[in-house]
mmCIF file as gemmi writes it, N, C-alpha and C atoms, coordinates in Angstrom:
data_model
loop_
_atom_site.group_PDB
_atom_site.id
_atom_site.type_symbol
_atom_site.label_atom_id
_atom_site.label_alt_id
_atom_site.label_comp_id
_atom_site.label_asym_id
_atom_site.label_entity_id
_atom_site.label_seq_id
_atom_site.pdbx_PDB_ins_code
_atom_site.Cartn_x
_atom_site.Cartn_y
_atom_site.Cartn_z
_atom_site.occupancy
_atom_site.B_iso_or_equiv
_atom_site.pdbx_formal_charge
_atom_site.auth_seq_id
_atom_site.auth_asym_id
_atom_site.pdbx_PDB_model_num
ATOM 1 N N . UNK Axp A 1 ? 169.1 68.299 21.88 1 0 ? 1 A 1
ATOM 2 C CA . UNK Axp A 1 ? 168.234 68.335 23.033 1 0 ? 1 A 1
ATOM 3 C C . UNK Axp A 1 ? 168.996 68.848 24.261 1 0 ? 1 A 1
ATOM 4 N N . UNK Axp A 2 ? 170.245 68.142 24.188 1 0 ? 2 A 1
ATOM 5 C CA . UNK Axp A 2 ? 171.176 68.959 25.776 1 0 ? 2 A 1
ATOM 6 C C . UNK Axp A 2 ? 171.672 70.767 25.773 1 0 ? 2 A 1
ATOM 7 N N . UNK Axp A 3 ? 171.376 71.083 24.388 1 0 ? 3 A 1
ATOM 8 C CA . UNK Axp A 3 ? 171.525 72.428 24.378 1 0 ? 3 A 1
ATOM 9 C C . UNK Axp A 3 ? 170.647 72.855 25.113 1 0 ? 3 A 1
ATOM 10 N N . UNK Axp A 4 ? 168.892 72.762 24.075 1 0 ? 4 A 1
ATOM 11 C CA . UNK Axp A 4 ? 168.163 73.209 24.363 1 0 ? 4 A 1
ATOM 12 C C . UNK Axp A 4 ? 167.648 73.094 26.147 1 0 ? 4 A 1
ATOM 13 N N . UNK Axp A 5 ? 167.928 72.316 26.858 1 0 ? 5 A 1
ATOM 14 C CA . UNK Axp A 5 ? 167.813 72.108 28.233 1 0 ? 5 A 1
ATOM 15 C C . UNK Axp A 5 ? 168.404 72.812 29.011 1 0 ? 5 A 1
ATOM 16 N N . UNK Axp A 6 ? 169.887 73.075 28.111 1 0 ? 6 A 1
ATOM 17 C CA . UNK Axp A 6 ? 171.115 73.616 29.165 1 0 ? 6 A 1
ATOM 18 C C . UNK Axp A 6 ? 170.353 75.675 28.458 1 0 ? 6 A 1
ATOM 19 N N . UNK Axp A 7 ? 169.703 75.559 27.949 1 0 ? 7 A 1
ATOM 20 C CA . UNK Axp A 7 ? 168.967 77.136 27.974 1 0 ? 7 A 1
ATOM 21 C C . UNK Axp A 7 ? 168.075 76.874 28.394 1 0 ? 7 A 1
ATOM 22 N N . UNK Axp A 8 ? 167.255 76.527 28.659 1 0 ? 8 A 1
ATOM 23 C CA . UNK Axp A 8 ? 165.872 76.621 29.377 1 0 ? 8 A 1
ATOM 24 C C . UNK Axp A 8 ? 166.562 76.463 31.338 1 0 ? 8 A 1
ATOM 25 N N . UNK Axp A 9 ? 167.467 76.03 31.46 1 0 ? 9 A 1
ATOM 26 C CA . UNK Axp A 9 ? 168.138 75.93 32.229 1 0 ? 9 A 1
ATOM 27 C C . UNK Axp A 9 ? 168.813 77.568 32.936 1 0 ? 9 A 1
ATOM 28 N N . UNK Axp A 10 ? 169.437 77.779 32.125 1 0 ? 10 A 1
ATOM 29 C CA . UNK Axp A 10 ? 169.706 78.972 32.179 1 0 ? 10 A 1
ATOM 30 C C . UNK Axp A 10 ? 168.944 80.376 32.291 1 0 ? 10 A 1
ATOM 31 N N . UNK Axp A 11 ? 167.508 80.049 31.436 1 0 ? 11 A 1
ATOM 32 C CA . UNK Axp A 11 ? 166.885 80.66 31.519 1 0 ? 11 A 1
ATOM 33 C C . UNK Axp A 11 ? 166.31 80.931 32.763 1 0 ? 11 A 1
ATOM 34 N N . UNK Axp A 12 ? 165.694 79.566 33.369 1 0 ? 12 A 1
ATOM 35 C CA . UNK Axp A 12 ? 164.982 79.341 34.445 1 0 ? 12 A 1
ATOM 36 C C . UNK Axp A 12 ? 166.157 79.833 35.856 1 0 ? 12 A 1
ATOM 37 N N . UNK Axp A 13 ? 167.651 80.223 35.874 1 0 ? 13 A 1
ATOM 38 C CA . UNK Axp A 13 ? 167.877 80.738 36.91 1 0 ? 13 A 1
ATOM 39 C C . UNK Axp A 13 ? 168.67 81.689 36.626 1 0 ? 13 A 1
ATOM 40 N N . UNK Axp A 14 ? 168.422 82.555 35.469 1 0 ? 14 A 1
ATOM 41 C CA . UNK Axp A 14 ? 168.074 83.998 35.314 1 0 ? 14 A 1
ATOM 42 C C . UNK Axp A 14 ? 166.182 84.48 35.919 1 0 ? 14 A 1
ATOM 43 N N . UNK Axp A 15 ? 166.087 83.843 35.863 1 0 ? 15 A 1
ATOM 44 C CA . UNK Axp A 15 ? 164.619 84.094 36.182 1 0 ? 15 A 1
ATOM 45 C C . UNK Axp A 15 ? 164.458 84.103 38.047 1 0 ? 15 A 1
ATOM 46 N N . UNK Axp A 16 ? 165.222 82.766 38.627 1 0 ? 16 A 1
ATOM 47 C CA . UNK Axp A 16 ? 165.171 82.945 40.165 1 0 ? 16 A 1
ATOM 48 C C . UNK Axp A 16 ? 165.803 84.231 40.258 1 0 ? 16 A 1
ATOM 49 N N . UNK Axp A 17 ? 167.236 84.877 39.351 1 0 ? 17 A 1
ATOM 50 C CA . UNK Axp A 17 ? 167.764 85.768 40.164 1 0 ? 17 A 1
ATOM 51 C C . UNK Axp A 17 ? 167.156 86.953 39.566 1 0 ? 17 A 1
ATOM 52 N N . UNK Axp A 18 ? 166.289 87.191 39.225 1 0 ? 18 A 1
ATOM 53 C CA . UNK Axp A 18 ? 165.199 88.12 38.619 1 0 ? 18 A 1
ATOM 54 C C . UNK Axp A 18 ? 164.052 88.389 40.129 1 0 ? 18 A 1
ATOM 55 N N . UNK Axp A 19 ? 163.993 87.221 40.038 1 0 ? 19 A 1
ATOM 56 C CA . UNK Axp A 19 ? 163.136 86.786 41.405 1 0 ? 19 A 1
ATOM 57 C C . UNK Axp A 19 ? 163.296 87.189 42.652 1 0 ? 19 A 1
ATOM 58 N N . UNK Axp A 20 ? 164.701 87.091 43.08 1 0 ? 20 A 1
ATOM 59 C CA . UNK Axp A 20 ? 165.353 87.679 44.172 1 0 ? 20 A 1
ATOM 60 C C . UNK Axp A 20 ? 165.69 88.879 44.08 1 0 ? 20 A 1
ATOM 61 N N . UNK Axp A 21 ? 165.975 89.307 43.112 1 0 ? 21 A 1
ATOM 62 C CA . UNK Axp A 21 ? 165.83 90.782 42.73 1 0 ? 21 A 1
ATOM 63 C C . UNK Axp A 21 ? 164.948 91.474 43.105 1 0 ? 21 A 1
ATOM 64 N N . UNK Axp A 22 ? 163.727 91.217 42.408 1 0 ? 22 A 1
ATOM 65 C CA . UNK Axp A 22 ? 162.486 91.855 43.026 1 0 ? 22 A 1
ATOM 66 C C . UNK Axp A 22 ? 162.275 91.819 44.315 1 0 ? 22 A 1
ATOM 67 N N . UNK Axp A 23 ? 162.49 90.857 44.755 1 0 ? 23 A 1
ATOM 68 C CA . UNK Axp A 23 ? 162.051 90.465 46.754 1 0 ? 23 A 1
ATOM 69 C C . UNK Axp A 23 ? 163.051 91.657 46.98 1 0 ? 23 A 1
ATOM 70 N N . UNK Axp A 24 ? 164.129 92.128 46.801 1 0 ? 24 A 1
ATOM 71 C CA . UNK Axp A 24 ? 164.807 92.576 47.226 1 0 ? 24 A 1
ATOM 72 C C . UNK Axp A 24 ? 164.365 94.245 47.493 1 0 ? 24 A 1
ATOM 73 N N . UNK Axp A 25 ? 163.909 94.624 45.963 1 0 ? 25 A 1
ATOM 74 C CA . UNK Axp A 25 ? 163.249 96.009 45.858 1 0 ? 25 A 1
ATOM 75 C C . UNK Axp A 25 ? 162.069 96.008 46.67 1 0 ? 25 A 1
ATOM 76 N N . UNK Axp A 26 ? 161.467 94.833 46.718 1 0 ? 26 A 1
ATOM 77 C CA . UNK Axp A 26 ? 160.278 94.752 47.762 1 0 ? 26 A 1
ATOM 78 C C . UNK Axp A 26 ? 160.182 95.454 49.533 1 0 ? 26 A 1
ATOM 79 N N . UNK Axp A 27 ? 161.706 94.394 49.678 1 0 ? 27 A 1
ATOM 80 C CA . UNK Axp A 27 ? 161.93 94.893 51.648 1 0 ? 27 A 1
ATOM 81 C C . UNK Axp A 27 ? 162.404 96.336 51.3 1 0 ? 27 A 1
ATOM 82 N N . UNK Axp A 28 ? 163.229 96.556 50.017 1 0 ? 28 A 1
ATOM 83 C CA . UNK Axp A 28 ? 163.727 97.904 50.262 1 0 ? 28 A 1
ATOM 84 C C . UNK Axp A 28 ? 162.665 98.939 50.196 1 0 ? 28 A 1
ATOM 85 N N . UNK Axp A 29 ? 161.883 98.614 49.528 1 0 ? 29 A 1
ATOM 86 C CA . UNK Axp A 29 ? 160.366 99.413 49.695 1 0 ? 29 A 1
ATOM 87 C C . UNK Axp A 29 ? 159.459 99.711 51.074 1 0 ? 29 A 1
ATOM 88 N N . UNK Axp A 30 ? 159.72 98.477 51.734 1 0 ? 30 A 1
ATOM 89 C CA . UNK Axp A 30 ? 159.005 98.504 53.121 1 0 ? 30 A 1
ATOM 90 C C . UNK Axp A 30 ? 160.074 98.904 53.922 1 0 ? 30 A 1
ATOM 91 N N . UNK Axp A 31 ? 161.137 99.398 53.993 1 0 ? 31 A 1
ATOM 92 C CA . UNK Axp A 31 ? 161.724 100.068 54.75 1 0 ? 31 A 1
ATOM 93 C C . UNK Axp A 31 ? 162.028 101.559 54.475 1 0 ? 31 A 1
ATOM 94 N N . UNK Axp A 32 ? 161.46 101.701 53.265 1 0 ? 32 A 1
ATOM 95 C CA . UNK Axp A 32 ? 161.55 103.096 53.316 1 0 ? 32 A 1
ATOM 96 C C . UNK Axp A 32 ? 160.086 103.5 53.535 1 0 ? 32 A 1
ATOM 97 N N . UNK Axp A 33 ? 159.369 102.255 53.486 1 0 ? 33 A 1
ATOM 98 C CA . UNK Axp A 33 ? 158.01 102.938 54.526 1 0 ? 33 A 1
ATOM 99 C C . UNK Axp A 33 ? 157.841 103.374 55.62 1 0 ? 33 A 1
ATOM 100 N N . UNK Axp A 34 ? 158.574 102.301 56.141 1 0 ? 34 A 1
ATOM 101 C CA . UNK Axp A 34 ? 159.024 102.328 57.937 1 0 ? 34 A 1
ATOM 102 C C . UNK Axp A 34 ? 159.55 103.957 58.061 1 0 ? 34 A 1
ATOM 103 N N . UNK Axp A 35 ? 160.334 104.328 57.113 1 0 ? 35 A 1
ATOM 104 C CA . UNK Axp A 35 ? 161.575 105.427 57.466 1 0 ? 35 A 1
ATOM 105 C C . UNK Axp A 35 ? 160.579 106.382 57.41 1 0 ? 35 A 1
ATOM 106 N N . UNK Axp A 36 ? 159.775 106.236 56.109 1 0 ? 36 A 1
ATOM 107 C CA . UNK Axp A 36 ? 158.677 107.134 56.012 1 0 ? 36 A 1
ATOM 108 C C . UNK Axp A 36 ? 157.813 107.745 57.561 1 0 ? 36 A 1
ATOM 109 N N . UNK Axp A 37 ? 157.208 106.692 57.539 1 0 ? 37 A 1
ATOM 110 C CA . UNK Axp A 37 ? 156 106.627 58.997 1 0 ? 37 A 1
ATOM 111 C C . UNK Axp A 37 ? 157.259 107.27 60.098 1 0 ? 37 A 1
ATOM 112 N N . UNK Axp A 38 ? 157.895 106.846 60.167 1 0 ? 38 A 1
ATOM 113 C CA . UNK Axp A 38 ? 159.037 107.055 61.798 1 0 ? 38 A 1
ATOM 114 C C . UNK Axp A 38 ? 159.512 108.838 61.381 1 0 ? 38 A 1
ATOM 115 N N . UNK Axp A 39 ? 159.504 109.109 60.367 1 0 ? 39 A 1
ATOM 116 C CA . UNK Axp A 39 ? 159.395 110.691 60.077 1 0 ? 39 A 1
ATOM 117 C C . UNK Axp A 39 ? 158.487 111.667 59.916 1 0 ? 39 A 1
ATOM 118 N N . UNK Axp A 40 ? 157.228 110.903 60.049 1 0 ? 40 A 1
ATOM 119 C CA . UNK Axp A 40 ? 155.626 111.371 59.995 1 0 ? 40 A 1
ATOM 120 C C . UNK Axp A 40 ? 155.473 111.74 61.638 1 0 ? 40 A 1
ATOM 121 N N . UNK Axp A 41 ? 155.857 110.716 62.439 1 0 ? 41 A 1
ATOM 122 C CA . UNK Axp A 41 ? 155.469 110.517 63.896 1 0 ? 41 A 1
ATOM 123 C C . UNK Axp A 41 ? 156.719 111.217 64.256 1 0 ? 41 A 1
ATOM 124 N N . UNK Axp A 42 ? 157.739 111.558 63.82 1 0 ? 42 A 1
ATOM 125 C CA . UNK Axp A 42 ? 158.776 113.036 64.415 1 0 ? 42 A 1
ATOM 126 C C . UNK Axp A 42 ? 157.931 114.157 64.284 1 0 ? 42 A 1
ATOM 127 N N . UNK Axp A 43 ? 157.632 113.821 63.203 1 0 ? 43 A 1
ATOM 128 C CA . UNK Axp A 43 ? 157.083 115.632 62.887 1 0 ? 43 A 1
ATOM 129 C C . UNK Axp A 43 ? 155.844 115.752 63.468 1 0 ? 43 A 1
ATOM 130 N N . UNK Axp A 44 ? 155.156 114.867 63.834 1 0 ? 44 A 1
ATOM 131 C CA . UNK Axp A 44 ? 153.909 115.192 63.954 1 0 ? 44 A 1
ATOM 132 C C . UNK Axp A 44 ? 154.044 115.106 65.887 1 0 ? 44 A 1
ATOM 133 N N . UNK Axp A 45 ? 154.613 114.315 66.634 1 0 ? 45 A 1
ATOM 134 C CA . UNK Axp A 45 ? 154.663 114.404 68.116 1 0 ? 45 A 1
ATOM 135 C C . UNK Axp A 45 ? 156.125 115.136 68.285 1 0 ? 45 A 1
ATOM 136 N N . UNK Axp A 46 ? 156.965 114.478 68.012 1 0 ? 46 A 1
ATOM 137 C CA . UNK Axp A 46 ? 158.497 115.234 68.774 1 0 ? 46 A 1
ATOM 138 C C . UNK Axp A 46 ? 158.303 116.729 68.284 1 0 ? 46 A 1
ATOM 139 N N . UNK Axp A 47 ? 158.14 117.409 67.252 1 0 ? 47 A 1
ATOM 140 C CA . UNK Axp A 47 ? 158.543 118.516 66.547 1 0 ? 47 A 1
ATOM 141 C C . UNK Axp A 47 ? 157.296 119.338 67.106 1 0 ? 47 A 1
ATOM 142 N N . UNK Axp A 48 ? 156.429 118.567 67.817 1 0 ? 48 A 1
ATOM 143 C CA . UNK Axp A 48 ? 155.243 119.615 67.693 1 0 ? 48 A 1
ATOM 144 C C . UNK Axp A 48 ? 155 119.857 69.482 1 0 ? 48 A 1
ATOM 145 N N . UNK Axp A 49 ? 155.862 118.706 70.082 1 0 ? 49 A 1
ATOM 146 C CA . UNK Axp A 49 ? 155.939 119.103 71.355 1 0 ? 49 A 1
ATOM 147 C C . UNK Axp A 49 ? 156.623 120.6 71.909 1 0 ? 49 A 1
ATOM 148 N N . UNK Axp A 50 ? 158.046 120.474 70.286 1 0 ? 50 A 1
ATOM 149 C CA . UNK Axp A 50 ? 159.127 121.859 70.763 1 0 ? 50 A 1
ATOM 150 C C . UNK Axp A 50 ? 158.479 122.592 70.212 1 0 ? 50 A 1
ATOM 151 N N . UNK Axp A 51 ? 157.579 122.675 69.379 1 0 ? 51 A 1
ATOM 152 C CA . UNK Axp A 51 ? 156.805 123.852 68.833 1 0 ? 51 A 1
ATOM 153 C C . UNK Axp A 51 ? 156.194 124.37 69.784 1 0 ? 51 A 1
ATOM 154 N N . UNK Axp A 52 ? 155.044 123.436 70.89 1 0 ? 52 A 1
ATOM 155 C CA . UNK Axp A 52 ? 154.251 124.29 72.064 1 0 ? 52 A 1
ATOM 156 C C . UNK Axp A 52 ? 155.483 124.434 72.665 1 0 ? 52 A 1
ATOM 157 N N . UNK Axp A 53 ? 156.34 124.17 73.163 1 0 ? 53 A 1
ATOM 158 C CA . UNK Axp A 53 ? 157.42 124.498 74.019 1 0 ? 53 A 1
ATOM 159 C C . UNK Axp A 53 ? 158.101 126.121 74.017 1 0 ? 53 A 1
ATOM 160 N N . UNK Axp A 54 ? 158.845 126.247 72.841 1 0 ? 54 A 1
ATOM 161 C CA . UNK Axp A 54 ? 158.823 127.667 71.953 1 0 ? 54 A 1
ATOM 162 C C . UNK Axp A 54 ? 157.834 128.531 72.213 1 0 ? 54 A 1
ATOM 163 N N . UNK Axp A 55 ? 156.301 128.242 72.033 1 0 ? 55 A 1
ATOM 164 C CA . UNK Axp A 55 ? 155.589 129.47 71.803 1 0 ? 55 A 1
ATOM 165 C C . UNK Axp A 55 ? 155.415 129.837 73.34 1 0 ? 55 A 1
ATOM 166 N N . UNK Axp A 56 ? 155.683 128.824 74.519 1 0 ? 56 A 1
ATOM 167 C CA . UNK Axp A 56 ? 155.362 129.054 75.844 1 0 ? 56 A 1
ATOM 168 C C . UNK Axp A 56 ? 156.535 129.886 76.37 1 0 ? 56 A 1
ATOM 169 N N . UNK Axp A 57 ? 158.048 129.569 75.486 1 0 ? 57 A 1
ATOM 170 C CA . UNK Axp A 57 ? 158.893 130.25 76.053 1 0 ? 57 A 1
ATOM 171 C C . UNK Axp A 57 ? 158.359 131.816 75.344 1 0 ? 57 A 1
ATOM 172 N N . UNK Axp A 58 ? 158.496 131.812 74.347 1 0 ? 58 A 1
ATOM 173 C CA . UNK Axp A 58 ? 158.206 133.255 73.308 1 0 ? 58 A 1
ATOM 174 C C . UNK Axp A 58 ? 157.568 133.99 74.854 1 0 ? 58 A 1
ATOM 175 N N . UNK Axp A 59 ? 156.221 133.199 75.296 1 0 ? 59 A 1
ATOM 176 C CA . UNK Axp A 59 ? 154.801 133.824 75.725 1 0 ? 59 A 1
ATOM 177 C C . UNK Axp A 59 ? 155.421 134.309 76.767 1 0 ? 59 A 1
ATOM 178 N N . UNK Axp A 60 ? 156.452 133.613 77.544 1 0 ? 60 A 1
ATOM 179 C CA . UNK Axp A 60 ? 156.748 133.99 79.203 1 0 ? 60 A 1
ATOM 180 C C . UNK Axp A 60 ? 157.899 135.503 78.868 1 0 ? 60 A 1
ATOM 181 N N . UNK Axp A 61 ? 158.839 134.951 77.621 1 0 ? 61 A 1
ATOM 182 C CA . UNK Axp A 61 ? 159.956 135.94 77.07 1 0 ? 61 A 1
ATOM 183 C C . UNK Axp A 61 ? 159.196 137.473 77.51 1 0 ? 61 A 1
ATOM 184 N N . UNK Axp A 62 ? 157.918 137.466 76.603 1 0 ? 62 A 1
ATOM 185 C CA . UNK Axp A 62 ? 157.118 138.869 76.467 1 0 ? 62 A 1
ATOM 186 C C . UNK Axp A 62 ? 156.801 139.057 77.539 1 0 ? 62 A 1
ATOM 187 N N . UNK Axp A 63 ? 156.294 138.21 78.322 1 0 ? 63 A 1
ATOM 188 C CA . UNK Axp A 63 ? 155.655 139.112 79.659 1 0 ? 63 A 1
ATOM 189 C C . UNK Axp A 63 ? 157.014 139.432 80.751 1 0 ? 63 A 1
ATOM 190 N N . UNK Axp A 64 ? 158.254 138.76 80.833 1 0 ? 64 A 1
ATOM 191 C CA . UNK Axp A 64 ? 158.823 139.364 80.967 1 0 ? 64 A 1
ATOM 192 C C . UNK Axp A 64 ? 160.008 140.761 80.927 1 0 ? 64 A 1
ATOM 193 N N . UNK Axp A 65 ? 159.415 140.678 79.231 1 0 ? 65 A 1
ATOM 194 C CA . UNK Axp A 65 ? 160.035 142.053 79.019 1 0 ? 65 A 1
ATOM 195 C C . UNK Axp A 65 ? 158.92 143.3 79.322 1 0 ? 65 A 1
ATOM 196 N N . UNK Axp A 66 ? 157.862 142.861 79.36 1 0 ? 66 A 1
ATOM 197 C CA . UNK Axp A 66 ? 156.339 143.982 79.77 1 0 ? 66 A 1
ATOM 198 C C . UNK Axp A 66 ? 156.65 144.056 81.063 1 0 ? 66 A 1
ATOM 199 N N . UNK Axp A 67 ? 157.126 142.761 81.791 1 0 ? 67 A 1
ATOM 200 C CA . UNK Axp A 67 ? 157.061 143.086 83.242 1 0 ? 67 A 1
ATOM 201 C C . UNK Axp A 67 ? 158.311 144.122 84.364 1 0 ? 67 A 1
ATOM 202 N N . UNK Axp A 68 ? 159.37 143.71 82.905 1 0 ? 68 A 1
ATOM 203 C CA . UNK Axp A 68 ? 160.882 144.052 83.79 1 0 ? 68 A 1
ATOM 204 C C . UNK Axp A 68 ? 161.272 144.879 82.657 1 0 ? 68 A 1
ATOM 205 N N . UNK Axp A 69 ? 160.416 145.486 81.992 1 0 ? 69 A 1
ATOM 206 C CA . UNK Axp A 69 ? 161.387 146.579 80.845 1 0 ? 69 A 1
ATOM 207 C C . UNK Axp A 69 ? 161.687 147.685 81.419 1 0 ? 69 A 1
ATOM 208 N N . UNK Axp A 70 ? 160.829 148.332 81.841 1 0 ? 70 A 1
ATOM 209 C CA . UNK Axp A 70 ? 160.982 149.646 82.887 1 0 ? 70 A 1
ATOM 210 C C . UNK Axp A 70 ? 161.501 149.422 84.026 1 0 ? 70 A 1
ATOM 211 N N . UNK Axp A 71 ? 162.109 150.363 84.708 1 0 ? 71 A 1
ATOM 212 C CA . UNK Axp A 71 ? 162.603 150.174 85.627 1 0 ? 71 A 1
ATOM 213 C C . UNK Axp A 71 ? 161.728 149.866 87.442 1 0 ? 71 A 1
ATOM 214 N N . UNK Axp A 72 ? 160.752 151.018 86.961 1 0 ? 72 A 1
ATOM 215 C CA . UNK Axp A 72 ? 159.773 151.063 87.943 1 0 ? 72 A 1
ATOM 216 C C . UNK Axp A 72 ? 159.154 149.316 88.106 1 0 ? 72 A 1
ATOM 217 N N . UNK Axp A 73 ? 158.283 149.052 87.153 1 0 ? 73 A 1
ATOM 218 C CA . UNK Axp A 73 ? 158.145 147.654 86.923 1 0 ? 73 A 1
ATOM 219 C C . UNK Axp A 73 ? 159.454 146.663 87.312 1 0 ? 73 A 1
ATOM 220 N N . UNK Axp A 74 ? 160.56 147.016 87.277 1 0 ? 74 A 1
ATOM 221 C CA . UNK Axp A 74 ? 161.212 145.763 87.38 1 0 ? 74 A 1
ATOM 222 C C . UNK Axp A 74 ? 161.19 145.96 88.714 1 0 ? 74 A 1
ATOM 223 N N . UNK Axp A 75 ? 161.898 146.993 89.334 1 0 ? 75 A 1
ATOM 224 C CA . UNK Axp A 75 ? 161.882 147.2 90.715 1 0 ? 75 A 1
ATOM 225 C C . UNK Axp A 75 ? 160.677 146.631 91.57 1 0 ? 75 A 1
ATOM 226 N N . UNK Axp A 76 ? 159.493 147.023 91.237 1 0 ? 76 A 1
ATOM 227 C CA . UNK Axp A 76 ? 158.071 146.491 92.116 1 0 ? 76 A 1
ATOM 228 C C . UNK Axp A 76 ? 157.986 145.063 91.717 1 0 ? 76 A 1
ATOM 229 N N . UNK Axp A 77 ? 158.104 144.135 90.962 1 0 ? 77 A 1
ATOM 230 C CA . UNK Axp A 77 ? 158.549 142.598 90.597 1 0 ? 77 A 1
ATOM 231 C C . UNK Axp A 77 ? 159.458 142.301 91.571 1 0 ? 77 A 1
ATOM 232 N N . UNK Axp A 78 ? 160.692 142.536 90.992 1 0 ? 78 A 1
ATOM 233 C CA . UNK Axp A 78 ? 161.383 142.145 91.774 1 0 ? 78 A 1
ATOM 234 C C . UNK Axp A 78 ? 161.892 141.936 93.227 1 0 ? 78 A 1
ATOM 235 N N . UNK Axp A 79 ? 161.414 143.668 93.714 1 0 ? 79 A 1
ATOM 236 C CA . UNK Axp A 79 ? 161.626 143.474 95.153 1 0 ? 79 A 1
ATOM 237 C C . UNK Axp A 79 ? 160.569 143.416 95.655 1 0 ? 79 A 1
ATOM 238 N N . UNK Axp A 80 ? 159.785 143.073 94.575 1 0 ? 80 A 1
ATOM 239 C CA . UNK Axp A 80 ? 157.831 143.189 95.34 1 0 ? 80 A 1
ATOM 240 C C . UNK Axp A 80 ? 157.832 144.404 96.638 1 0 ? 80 A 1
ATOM 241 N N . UNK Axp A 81 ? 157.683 145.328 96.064 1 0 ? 81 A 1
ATOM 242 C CA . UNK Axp A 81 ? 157.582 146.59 96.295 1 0 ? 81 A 1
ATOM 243 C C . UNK Axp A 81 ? 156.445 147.419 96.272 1 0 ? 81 A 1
């Protein structure tokens, strides 16, 4: 009978650390949710702010090369002429 106890024994805390195991894969799961979401909300606000940012520089880039490529044009710009 003290065998059989001292395995059911054994059994039963292979089983807690089975237990804690899992809890464990659990938080590690919800933190790679977290990591998830916190890389959704980069890409979707930070990355998309420098994106309009970029296309405004691109937009001003061009009109200043339309405006100041020639000389005539740069001259009447510049010295407002």
């Amino acid at each position: 009978m003290t065998r059989k106890q001292e395995t059911l024994k054994k059994e039963l805390d292979d089983a807690d650390v089975e237990i804690e195991t899992q809890k464990a894969f659990v938080e590690n799961l919800k933190f790679a949710d977290r990591i998830q979401a916190e890389a959704d909300r980069i890409r979707n606000e930070d990355v998309a702010v420098l994106v309009n940012k970029k296309k405004i520089l691109e937009h001003n880039i061009n009109e200043y090369r339309q405006n100041f490529g020639n000389p005539v044009n740069f001259n009447r710009n510049y010295f407002d002429l």
